[in-house]
N, C-alpha and C positions, 0 to 999 in steps of 0.2 A: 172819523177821528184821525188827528194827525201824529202818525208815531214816528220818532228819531231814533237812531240805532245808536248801541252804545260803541259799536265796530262797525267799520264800512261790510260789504259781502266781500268785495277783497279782501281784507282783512279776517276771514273768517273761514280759511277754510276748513279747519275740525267740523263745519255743519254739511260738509259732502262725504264726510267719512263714513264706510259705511261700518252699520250697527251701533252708529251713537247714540241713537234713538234707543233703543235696548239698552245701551249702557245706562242714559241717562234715568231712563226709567224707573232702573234696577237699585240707583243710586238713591232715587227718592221714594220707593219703597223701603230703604232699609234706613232712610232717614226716618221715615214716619213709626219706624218699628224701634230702633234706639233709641226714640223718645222715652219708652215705658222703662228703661233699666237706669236710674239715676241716683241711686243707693249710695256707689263712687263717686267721686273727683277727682281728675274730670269724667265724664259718664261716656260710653259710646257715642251718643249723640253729638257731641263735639269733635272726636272725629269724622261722623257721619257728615256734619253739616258741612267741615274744612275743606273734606275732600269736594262735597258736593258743588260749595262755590267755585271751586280750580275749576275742575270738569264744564260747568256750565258758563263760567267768565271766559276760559280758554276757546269754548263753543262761539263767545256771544249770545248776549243777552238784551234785548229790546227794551227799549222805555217809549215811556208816554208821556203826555204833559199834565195828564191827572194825576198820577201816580208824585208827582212835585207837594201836593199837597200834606199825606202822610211823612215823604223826607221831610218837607220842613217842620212841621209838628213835632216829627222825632228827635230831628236835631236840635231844636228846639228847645226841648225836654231835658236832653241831656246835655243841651250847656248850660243851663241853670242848675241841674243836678251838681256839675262841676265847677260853677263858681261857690255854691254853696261848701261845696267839700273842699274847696282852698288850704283852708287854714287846718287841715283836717287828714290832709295826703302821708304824712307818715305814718299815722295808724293802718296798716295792710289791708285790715277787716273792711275799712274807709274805702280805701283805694280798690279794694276789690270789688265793691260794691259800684262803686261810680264805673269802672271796666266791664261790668255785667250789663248795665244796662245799658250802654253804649254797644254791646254785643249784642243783644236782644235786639236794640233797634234794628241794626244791620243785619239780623237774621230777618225781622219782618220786614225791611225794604228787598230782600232777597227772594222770600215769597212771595211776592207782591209783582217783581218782575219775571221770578217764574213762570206765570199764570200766563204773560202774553201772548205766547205762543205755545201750541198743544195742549189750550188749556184742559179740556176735557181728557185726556190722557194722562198729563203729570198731577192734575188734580187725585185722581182715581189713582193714582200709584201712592201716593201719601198718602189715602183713605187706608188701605187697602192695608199698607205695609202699617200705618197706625191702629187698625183693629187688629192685625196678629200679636202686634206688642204687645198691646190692651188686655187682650186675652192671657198672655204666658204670664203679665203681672194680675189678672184676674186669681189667677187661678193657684200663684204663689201666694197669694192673701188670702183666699180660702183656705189651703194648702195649712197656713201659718196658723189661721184662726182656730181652725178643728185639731190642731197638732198631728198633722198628716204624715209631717217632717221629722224627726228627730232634731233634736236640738235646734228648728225653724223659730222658734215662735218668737223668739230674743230676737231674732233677724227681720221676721217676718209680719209680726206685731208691734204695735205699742199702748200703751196702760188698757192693754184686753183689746185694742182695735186694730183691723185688719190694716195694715200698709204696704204690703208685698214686695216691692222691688224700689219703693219709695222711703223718702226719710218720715215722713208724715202722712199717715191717713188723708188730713186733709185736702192735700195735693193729689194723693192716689182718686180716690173720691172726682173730683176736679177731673183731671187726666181725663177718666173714664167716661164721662158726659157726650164731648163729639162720638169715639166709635160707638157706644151705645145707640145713638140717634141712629146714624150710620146702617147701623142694621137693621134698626125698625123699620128705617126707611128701603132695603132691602127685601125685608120684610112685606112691606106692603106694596112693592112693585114687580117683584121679582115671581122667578115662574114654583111653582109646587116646590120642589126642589131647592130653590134655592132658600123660600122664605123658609122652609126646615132647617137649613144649615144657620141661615142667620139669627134663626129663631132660638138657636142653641146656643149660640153666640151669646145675644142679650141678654139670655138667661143668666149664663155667667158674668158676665159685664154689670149687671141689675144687683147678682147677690153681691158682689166685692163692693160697689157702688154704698148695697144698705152693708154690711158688715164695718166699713172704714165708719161707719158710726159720725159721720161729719152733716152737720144740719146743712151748713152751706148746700155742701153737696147733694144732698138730699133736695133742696130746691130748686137748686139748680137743672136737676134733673128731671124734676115735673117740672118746670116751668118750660124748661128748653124742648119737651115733648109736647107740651099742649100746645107751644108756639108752634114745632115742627106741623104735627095733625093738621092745626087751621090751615098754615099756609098751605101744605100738602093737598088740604081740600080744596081752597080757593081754587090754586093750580093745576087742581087736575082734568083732565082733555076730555073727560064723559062720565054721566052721573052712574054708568057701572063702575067707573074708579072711584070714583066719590061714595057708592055705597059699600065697595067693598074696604075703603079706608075705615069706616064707621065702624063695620064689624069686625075686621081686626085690633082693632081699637080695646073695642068693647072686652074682645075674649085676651087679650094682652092686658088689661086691667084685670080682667076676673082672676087669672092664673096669676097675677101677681098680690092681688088682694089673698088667694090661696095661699103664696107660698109664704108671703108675711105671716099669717095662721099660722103656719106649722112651724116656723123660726122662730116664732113668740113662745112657742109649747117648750123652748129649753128656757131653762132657768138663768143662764149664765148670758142669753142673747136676751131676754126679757127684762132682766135689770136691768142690763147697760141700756139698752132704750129707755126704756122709763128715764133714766138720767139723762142721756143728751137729748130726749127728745123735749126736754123742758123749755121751757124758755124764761124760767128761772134760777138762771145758771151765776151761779156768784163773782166770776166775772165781769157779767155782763151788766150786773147792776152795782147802785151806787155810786157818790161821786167820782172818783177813779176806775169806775167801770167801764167796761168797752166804749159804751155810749156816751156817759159820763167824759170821758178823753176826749170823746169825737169833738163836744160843747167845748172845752176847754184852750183843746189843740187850734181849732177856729177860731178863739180869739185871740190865740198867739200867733198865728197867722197874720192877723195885720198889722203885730208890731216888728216882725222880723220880713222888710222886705228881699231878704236873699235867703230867706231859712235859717234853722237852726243846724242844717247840716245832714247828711245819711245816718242813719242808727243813733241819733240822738235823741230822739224823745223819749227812750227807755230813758235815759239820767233826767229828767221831768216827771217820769208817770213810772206809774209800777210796771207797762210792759208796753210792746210796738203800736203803732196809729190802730192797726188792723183797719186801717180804710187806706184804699189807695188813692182816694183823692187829698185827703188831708195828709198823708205821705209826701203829695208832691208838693205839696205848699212848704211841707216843714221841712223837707231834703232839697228841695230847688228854690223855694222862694217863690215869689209873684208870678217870674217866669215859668215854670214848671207849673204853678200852682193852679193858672190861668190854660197854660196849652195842653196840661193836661184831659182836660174835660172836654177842649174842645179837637183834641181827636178821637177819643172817646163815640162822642157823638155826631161828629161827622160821617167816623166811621159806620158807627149803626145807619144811620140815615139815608146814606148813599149806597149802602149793603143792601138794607129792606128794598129799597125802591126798584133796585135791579130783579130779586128774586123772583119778580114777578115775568118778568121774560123769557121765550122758550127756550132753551139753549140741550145741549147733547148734557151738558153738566148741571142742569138747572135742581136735580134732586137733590145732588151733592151738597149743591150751592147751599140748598134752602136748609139742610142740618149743620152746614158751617153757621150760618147769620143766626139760625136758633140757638145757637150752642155761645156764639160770640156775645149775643144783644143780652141774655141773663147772665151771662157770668160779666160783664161790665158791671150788672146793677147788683152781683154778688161782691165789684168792689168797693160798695161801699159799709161793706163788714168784715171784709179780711184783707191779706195782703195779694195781690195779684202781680206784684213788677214784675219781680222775677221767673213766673211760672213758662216755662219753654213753649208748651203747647198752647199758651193764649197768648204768643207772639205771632205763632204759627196761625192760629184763626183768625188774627189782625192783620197781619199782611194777605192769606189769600183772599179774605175778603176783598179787600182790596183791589190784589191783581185780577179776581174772578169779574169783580165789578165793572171795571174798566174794560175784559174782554166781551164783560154780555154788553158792554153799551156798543162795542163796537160791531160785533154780531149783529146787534140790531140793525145797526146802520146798514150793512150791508147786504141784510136779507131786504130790505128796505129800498137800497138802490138796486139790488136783483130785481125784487117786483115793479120796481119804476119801469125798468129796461123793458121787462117781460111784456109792459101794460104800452109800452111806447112801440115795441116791434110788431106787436099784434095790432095795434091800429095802422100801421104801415098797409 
């Protein structure tokens, strides 16, 4: 594969300094850990990410010719987002919203080029630094739910559901999905020792996950695990890994089938299931209901070919798309409406096809692409633009993708070499 720099190596020499590698590391652990505190505006994370671009644009940063594809999609996106919102720019709310998503983009074009080099290292430092976030908003949302706290619950809840360090359950829920893989996937690699700690991990990450009371979420997270398991089995290097996946598997469903039992046995956790685990939730049905809008908004879609504009379909319908695909139709128009999907599913497609290749990051990889591929197909029942950490899964896919192909390549012409010298 052929890669252009974004700086000459002249130009570059912050990458002989030493301890940049530490620095940089350190930078993208506490990125992945700011992610979980977003309660504020602006959150940690925004300066986390600020700094992290200076640091690493000042280093240089490599590109590729695949990684063209994502930019254009993205840009893409959000000029149709902003021709849409033309007529629309002095409402702030407007404006701030069309500056979001143009900011999300360039954090997933950011990730994305991260990955090309060290990627097994700066991958594992955003893992890493993203389950300890994970965890302290874990555990402020139990915290909140059980009223641990004094005066938490107002902060740390909402209408009875866990949200911790988030404005919404349903986002907390969300968030939570990668590091919980994350650990399983520790979990089932990892020596004695280690699968206990991460085993402790999940636990918690598992209960805030059901406590945030979000069905999204909820599926999200069995789906992104059964995805995880298969691939994990496909991929694994001997059928002692393959059977020992199986039976942690087995006794990680038991214990969580258990601890659901004992959750159910409170009163106050046993209603609110019963309720959202419905799926006849008054919302969702009838003409104006979630689905109902989905029908509606799609044939309004192809009479407004520039959209109707950012946050407009609430003055339409009693409340937001809650799909992100019909989102981009009615906030961007044809253009948005059209490249949305198809980086959507590029992305997945060109993400799955990689996992399959051995890489030093390949475990990582494969909880990132489980974690990205079902919460795509979660947005087509809620909002996803805006969410940080499924920008973050969209660009390293991405950038991971483009380093395992290149990996490939060149374990590839390693063995050519190896197979040409020994016939010498």
């Amino acid at each position: 594969m052929t890669d252009f720099a974004l700086a000459s190596q002249a130009e570059r020499p912050a990458a002989s300094i030493p301890g940049l590698k530490a620095v940089q590391l350190g930078l993208l652990w506490l990125l992945g850990a700011s992610g979980a505190i977003v309660f504020i505006e602006p959150s940690p994370y925004e300066f986390a990410i600020v700094l992290s671009m200076i640091v690493f644009f000042a280093s240089g940063l490599r590109m590729s010719p695949p990684l063209l594809v994502p930019i254009g999609l993205l840009a893409g996106i959000g000029i149709g987002y902003s021709i849409g919102a033309i007529e629309l720019l002095e409402d702030t709310e407007i404006l701030y919203w069309v500056l979001t998503s143009w900011y999300m983009a360039i954090a997933a074009i950011f990730y994305s080029l991260l990955c090309l080099e060290d990627s097994g290292d700066r991958v594992e430092a955003i893992a890493r630094g993203y389950l300890f976030g994970a965890i302290i908003a874990s555990l402020a949302a139990i915290a909140g739910y059980f009223n641990l706290i004094p005066g938490g619950e107002d902060l740390l809840t909402y209408a009875g559901r866990a949200r911790g360090t988030f404005k919404d359950p349903n986002v907390l829920g969300a968030f939570l999905v990668f590091p919980a893989l994350y650990a399983l996937q520790k979990v089932l690699e990892g020596s004695f020792w280690s699968a206990l700690r991460n085993g402790l991990a999940l636990g918690i990450l598992s209960l805030a996950i059901f406590l945030a009371f979000s069905r999204a979420a909820w599926g999200t997270f069995a789906g992104s695990t059964l995805l995880m398991l298969a691939l994990t089995f496909i991929t694994a290097s001997s059928q002692q890994k393959r059977a020992r996946i199986v039976i942690l598997a087995v006794v990680a469903l038991a214990l969580a089938v258990a601890a659901i039992a004992i959750l159910l046995s409170f009163d106050q956790v046993s209603s609110l299931f019963k309720e959202r685990a419905s799926f006849n939730q008054p919302y969702d049905s009838g003409r104006f209901g979630r689905f109902g809008r989905h029908i509606l908004g799609a044939g309004m879609a192809l009479d407004y070919p520039t959209g109707i504009g950012p946050l407009q379909f609430r003055r339409f319908f009693p409340e937001d798309t809650h799909n992100s695909f019909l989102n981009a139709f009615m906030s961007g128009g044809w253009i948005s409406g059209i490249l949305y999907p198809a980086l959507v599913f590029t992305t997945a497609i060109f993400g799955l096809r990689q996992v399959f290749v051995r890489t030093p990051w390949q475990r990582t990889y494969i909880a990132i692409v489980s974690t990205l591929i079902v919460t795509l197909l979660e947005s087509f029942i809620i909002d996803t633009d805006h969410w940080r950490h499924y920008f973050m899964l969209l660009g390293l896919t991405w950038g991971l993708a483009v380093a395992t192909s290149a990996y490939r390549s060149q374990s590839l012409a390693g063995s050519s070499d190896s197979q040409a010298s020994g016939s010498r």
